[in-house]
FIVEX-901800 format. One record per residue: x, y, z of N, C-alpha, C in turn; residue number from 1. Coordinates in steps of 0.05 Angstrom, whole numbers, plus 5000, padded with zeros to 4 digits. Layout:
! FIVEX-901800
+------+------+------+-------+-------+-------+------+------+------+-----+
| n_px | n_py | n_pz | ca_px | ca_py | ca_pz | c_px | c_py | c_pz |   i |
+------+------+------+-------+-------+-------+------+------+------+-----+
|    X |    Y |    Z |     X |     Y |     Z |    X |    Y |    Z | NUM |
...
+------+------+------+-------+-------+-------+------+------+------+-----+
***
This chain:
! FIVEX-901800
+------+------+------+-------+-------+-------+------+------+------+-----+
| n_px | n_py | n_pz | ca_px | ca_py | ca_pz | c_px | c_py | c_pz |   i |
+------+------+------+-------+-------+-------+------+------+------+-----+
| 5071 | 5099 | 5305 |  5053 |  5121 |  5310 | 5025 | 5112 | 5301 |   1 |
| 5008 | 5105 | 5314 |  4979 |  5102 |  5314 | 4958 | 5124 | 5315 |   2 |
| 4945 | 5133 | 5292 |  4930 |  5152 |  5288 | 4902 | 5143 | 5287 |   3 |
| 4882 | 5146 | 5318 |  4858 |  5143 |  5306 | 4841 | 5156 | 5284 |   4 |
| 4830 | 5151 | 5264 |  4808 |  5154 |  5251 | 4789 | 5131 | 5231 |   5 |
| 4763 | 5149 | 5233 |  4751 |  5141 |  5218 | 4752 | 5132 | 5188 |   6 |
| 4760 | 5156 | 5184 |  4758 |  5161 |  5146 | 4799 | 5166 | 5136 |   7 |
| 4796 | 5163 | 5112 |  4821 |  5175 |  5108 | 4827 | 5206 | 5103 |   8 |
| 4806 | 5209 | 5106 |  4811 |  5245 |  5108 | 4810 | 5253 | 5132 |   9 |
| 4806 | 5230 | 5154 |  4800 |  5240 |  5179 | 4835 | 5238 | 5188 |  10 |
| 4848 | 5225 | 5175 |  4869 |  5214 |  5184 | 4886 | 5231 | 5175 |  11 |
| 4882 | 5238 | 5142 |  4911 |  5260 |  5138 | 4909 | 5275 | 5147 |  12 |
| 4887 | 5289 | 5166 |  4877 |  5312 |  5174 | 4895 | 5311 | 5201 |  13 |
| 4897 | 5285 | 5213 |  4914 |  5279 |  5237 | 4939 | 5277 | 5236 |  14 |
| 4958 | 5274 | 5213 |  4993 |  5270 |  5212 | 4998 | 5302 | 5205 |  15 |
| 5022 | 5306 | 5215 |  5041 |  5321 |  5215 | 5032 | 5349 | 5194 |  16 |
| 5030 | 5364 | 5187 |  5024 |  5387 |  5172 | 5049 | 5382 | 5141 |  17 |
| 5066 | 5391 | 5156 |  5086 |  5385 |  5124 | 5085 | 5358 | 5116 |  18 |
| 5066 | 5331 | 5126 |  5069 |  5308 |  5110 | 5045 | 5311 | 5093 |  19 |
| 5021 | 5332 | 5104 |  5003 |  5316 |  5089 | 5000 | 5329 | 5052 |  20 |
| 5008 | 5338 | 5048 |  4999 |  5348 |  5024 | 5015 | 5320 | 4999 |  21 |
| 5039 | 5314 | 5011 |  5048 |  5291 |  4995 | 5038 | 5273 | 5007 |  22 |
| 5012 | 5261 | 5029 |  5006 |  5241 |  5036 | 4980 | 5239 | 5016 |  23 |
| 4966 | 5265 | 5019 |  4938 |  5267 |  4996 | 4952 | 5254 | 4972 |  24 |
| 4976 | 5257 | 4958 |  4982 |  5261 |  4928 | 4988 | 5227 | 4936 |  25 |
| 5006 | 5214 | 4953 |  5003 |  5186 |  4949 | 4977 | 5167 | 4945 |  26 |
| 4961 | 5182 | 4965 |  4939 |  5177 |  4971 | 4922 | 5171 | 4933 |  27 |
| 4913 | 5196 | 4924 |  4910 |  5208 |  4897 | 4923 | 5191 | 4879 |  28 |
| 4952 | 5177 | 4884 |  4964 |  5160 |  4856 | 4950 | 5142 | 4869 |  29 |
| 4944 | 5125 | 4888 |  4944 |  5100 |  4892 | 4908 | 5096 | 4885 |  30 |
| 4893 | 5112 | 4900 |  4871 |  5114 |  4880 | 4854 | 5108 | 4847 |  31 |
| 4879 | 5127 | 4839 |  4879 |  5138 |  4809 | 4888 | 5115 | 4789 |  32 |
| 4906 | 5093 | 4811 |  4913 |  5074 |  4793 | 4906 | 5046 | 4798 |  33 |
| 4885 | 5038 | 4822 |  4882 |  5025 |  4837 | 4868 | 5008 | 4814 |  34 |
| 4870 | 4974 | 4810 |  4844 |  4961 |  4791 | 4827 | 4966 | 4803 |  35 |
| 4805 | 4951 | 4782 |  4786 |  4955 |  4796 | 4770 | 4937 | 4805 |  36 |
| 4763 | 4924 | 4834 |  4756 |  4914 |  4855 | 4765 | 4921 | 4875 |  37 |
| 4789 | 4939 | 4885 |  4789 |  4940 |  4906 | 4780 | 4957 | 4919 |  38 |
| 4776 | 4960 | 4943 |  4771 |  4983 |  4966 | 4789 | 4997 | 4975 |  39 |
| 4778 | 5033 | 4986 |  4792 |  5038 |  5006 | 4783 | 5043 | 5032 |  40 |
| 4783 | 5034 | 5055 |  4782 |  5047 |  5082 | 4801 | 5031 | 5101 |  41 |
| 4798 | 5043 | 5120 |  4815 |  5044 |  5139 | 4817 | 5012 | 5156 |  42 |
| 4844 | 5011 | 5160 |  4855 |  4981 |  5173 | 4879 | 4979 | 5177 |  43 |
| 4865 | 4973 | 5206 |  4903 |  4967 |  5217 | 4919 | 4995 | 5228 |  44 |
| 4895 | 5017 | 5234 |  4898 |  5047 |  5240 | 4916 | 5060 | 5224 |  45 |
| 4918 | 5051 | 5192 |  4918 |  5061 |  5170 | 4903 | 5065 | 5150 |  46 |
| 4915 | 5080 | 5119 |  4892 |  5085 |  5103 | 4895 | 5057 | 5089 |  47 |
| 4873 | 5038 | 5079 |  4878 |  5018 |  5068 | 4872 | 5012 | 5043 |  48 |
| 4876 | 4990 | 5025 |  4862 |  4984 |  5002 | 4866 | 4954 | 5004 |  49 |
| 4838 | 4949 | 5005 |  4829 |  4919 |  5002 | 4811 | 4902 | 4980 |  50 |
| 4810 | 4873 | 4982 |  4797 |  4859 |  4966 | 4772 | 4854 | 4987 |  51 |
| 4746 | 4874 | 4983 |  4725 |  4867 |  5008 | 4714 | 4838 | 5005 |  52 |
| 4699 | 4833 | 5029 |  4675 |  4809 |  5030 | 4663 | 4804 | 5008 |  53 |
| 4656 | 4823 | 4992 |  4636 |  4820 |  4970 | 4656 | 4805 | 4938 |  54 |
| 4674 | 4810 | 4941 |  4696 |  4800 |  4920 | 4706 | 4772 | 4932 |  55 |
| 4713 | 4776 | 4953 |  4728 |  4763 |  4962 | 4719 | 4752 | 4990 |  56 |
| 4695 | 4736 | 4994 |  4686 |  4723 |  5022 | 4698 | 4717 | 5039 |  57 |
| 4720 | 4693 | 5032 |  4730 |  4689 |  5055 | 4740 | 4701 | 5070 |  58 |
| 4752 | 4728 | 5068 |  4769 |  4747 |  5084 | 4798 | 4733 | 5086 |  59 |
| 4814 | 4758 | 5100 |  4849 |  4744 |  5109 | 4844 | 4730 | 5125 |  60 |
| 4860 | 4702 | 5121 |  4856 |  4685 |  5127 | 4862 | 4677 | 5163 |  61 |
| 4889 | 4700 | 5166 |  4890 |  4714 |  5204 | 4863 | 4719 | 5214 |  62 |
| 4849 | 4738 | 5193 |  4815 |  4742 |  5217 | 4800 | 4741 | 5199 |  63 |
| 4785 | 4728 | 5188 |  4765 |  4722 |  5165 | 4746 | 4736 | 5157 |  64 |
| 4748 | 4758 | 5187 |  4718 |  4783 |  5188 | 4730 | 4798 | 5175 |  65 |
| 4753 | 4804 | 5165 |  4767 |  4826 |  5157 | 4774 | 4819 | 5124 |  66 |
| 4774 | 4845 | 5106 |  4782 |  4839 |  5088 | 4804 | 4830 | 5079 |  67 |
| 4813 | 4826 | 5056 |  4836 |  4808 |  5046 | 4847 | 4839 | 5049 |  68 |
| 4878 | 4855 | 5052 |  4890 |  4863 |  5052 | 4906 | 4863 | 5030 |  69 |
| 4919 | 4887 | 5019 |  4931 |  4898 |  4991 | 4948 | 4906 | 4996 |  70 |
| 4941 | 4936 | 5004 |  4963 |  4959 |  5005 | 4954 | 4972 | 5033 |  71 |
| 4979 | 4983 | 5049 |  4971 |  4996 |  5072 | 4986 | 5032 | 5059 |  72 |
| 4979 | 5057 | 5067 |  4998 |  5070 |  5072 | 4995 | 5087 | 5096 |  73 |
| 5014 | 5090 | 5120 |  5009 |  5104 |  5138 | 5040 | 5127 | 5144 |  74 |
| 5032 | 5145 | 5168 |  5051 |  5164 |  5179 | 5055 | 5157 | 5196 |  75 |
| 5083 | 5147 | 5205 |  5104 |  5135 |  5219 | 5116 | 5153 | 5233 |  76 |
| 5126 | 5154 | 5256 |  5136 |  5183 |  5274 | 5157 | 5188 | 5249 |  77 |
| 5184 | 5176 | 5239 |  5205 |  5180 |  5224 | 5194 | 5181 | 5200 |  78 |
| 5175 | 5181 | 5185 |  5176 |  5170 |  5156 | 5140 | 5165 | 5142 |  79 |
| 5137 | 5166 | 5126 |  5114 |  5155 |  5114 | 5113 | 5125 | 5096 |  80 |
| 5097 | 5109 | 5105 |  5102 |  5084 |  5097 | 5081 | 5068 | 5075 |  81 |
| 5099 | 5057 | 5059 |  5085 |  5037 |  5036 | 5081 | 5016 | 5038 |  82 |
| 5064 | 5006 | 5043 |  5063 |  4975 |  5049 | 5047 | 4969 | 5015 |  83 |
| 5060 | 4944 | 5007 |  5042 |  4929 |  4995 | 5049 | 4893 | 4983 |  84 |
| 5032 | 4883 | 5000 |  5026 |  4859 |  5003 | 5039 | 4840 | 4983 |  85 |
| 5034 | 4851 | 4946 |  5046 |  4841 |  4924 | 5071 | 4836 | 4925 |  86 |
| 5088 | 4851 | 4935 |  5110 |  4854 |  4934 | 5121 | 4836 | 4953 |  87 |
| 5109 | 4822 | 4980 |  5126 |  4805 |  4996 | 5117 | 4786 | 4988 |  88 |
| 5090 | 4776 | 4971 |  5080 |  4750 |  4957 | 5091 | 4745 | 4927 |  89 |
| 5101 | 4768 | 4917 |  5104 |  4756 |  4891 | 5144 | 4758 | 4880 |  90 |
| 5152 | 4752 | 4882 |  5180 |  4763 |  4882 | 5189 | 4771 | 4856 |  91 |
| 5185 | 4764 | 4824 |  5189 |  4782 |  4807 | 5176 | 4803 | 4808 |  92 |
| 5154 | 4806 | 4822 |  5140 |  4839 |  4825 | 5165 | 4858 | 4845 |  93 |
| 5173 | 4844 | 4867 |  5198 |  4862 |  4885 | 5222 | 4856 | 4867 |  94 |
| 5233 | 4840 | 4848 |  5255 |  4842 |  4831 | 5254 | 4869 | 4819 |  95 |
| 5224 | 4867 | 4795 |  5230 |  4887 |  4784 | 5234 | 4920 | 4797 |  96 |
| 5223 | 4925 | 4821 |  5205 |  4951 |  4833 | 5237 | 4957 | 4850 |  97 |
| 5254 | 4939 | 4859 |  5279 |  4942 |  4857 | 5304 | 4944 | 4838 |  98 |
| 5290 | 4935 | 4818 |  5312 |  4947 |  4789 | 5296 | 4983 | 4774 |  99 |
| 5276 | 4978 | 4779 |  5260 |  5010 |  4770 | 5267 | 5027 | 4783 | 100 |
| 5263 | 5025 | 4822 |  5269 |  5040 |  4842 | 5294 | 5064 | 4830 | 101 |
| 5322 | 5057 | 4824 |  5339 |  5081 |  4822 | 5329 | 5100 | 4800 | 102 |
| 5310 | 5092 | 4772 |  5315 |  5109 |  4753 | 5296 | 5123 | 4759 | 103 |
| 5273 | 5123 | 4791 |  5253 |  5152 |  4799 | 5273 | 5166 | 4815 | 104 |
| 5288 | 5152 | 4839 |  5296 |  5161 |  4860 | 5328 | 5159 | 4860 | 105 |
| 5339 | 5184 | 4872 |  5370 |  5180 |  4877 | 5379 | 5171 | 4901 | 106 |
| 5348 | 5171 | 4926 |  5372 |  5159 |  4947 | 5359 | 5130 | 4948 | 107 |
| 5379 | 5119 | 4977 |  5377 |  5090 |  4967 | 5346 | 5082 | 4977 | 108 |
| 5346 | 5053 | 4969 |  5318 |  5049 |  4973 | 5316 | 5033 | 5004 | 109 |
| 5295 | 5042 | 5024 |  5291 |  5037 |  5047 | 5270 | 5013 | 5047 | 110 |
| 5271 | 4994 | 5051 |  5257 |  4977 |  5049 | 5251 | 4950 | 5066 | 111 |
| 5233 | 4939 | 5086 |  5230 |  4920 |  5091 | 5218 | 4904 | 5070 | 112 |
| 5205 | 4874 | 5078 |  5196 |  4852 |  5072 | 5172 | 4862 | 5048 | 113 |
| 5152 | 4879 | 5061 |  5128 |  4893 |  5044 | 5135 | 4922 | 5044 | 114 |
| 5154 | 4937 | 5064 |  5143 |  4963 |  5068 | 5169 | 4975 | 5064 | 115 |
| 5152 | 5005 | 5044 |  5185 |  5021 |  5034 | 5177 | 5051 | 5055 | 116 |
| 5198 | 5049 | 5062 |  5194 |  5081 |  5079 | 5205 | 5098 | 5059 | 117 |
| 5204 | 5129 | 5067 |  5206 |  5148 |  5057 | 5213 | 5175 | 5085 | 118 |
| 5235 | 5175 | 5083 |  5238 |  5194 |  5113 | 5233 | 5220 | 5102 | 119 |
| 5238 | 5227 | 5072 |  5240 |  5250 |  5061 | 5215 | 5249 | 5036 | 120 |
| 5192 | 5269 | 5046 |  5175 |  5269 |  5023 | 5169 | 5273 | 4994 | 121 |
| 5197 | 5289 | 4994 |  5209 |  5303 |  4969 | 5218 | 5272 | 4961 | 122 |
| 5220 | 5256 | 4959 |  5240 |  5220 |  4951 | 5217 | 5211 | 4945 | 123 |
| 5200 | 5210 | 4943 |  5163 |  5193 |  4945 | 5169 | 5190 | 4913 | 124 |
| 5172 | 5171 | 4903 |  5172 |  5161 |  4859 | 5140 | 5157 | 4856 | 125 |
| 5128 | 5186 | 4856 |  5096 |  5173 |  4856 | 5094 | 5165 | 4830 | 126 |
| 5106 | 5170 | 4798 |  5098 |  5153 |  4778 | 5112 | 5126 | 4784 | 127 |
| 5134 | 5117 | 4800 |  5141 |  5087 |  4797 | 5119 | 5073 | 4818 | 128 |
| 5104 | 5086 | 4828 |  5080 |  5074 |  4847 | 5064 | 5071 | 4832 | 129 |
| 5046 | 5093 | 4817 |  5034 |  5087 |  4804 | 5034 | 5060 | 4784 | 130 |
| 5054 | 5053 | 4773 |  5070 |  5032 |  4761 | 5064 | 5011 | 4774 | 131 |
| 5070 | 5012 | 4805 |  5068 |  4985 |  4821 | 5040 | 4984 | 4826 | 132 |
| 5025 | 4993 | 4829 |  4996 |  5001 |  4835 | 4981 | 4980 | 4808 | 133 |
| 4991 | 4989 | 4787 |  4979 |  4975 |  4765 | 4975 | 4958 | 4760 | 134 |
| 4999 | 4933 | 4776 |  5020 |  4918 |  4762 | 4997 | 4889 | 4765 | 135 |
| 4978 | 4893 | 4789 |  4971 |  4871 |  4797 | 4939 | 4876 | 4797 | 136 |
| 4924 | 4861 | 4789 |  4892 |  4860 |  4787 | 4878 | 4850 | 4808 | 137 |
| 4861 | 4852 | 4819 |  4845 |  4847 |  4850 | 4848 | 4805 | 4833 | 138 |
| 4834 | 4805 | 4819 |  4825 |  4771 |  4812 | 4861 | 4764 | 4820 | 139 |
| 4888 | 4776 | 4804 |  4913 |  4768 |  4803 | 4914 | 4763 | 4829 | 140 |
| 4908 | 4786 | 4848 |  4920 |  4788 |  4879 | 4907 | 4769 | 4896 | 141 |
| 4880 | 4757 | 4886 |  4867 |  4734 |  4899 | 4881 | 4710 | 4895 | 142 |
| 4888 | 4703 | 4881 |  4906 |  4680 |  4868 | 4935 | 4682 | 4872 | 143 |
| 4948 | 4696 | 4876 |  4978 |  4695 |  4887 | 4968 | 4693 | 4921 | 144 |
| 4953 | 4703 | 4933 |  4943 |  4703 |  4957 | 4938 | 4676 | 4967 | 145 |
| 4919 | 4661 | 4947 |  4914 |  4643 |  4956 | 4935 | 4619 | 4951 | 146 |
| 4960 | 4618 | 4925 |  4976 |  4604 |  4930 | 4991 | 4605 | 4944 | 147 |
| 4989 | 4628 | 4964 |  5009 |  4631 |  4980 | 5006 | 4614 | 5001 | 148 |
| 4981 | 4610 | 5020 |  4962 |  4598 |  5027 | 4968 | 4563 | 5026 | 149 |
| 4963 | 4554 | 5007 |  4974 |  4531 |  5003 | 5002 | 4519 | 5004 | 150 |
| 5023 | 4534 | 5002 |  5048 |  4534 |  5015 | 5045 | 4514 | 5031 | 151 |
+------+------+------+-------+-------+-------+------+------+------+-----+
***
């Protein structure tokens, strides 16, 4: 599901009515806990948080014009989705966030490579986000990024 907007208020303004009030409050943790260098606006016709040009010149290394990429979260026809980048680069960061996962949430955890869905908004662990939000520093995320890179 592809939602044009501008802004991210232009966007929650665009998903579903009963998603958005827990999309603001994801929105709100990820903010509230975000370090500090990164950005938020929009990418990838989601709400985004990035490492901009000004931190981080070279850009992702796919399109260089673009910033380095973090965290995505968007509204999915089925689900609302968490993307974040740390988690498919760093694998004791997805060890742990899979051993924490049951003691927010009782059902199981939905999860690709980077991205955790949530079909049910009432299931959203916004303090174990908050948690993962913290875990990693814009300078940290430049440097796992870029060893990744060298691979």
């Amino acid at each position: 599901m592809h939602i044009k907007a501008g802004s991210p208020e232009e966007y929650i303004a665009k998903i579903p009515a009963e998603r958005q009030e827990f999309f603001q409050q994801l929105r709100q943790v990820i903010l509230t806990n975000l370090p500090e260098g990164f950005k938020e606006q929009m990418t990838y016709g989601m709400i985004g948080y990035v490492v901009p040009h000004s931190v981080y010149p070279a850009g992702y290394h796919v399109k260089p014009s673009e910033p380095l990429p973090f965290i995505n979260i968007a509204s999915q026809k089925n689900f609302i989705a968490f993307y974040h980048m740390g988690m498919y680069a760093n694998k004791p960061l997805l060890d742990w966030f899979i051993k924490e996962y049951p003691k927010h949430c009782s059902t199981k955890l939905n999860m690709g490579k980077s991205c955790i869905r949530f079909k049910k908004t009432d299931h959203i662990p916004f303090k174990l986000i908050a948690e993962l939000v913290q875990k990693i520093s814009c300078n940290d995320w430049i440097s796992c990024y870029e060893a990744q890179l060298k691979r």
